[in-house]
MARSE-282026 format. One record per residue (C-alpha): chain; x, y, z. Coordinates in nm, 4 decimals, padded with zeros to 6 digits. Layout:
<recs>
REC   mol          X          Y          Z
REC     A          X          Y          Z
...
</recs>
This chain:
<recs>
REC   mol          X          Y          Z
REC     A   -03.0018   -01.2788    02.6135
REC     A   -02.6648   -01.2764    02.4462
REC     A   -02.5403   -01.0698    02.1642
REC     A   -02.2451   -01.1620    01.8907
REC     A   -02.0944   -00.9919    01.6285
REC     A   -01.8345   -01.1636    01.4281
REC     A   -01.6926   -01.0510    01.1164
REC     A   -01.3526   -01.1665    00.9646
REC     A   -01.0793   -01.1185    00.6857
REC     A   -00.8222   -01.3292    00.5678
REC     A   -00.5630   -01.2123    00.3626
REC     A   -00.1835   -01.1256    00.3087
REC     A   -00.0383   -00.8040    00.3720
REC     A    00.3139   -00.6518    00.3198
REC     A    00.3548   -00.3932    00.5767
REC     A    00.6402   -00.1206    00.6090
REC     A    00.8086   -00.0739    00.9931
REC     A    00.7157    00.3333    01.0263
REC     A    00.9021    00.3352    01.3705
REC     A    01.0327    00.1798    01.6339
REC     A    00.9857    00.2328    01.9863
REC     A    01.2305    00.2686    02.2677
REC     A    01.1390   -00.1168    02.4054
REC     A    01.1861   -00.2305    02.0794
REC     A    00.8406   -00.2777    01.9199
REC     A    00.7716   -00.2089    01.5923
REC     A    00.4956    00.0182    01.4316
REC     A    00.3637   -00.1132    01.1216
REC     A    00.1681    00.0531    00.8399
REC     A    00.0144   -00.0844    00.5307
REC     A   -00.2160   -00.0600    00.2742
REC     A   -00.3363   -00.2676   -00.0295
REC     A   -00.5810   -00.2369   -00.2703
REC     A   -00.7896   -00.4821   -00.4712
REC     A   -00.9740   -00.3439   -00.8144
REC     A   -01.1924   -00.5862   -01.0170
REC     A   -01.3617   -00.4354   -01.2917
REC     A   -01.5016   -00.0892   -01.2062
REC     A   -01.5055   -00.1826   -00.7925
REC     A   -01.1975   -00.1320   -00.5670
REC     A   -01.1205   -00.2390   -00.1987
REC     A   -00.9072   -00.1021   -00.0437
REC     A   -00.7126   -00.1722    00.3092
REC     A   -00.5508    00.0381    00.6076
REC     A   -00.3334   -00.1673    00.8482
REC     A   -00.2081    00.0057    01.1420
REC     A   -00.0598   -00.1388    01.4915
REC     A    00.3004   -00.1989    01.7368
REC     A    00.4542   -00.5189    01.7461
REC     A    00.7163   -00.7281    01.9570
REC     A    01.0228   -00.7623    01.7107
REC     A    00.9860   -01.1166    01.8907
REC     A    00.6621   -01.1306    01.7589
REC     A    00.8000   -01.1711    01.4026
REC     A    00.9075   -01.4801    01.2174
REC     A    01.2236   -01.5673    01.1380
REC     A    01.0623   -01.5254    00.7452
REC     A    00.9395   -01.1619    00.8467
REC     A    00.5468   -01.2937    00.8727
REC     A    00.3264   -01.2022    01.1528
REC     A   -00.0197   -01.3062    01.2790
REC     A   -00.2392   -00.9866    01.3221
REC     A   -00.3301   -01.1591    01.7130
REC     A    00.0557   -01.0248    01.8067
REC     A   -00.0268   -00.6708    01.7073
REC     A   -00.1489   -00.4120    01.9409
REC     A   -00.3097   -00.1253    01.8911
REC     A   -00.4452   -00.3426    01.5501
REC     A   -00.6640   -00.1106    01.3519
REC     A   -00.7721   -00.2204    00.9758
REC     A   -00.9902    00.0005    00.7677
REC     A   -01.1513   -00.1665    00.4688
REC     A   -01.3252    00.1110    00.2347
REC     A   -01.4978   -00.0424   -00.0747
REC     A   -01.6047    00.2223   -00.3458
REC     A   -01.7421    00.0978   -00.7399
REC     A   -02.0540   -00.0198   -00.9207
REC     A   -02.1423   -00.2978   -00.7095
REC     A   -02.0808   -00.1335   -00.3392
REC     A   -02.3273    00.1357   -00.4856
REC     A   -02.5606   -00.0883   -00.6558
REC     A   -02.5978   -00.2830   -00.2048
REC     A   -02.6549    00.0992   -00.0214
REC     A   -03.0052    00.1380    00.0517
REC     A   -03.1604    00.4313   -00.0880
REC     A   -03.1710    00.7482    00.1166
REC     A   -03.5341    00.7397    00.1036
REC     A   -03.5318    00.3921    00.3023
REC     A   -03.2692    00.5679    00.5498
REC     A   -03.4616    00.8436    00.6371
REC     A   -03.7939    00.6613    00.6905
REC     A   -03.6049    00.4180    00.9179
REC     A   -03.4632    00.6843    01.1223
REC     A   -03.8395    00.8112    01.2054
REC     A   -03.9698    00.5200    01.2346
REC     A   -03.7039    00.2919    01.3929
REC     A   -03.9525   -00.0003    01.4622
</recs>
């Protein structure tokens, strides 16, 4: 049998150069956040890039970073409304199947 997980984002991040390396790469950092109505998203963007990796208009795809590591935390009415309740949780957990 075979297995896939796929999950993707698409969006625009401005990122800040936090160091650069001896060979020239580049770390990045950068964070955005996204609030609609009482919900907030919010996004951690980590990684080292080739300086030749960047375009001449300072854009970068995320498949020339290294290291990439993107956090997305989502905290409001709605998130909370989609957990399961604890109770579910804990019965699952005894009774995986």
């Amino acid at each position: 049998g075979q297995l896939a997980d796929r999950e993707g984002i698409q969006y625009r991040i401005a990122a800040i150069v936090v160091d650069i390396r001896p060979n020239g790469n580049l770390i990045l950092e950068a964070r955005k956040s996204i609030r609609t109505n009482h919900d907030v998203w919010e996004y951690r963007l980590t990684g080292e890039i080739r300086s030749k990796d960047v375009n001449r208009d300072n854009t970068a795809l995320s498949e020339n970073i290294a290291n990439l590591d993107i956090v997305k935390h989502q905290r409001g009415k709605v998130y909370q409304s989609t957990k399961r309740p604890w109770g579910v949780v804990l019965y699952d957990w005894f009774f995986p199947f």
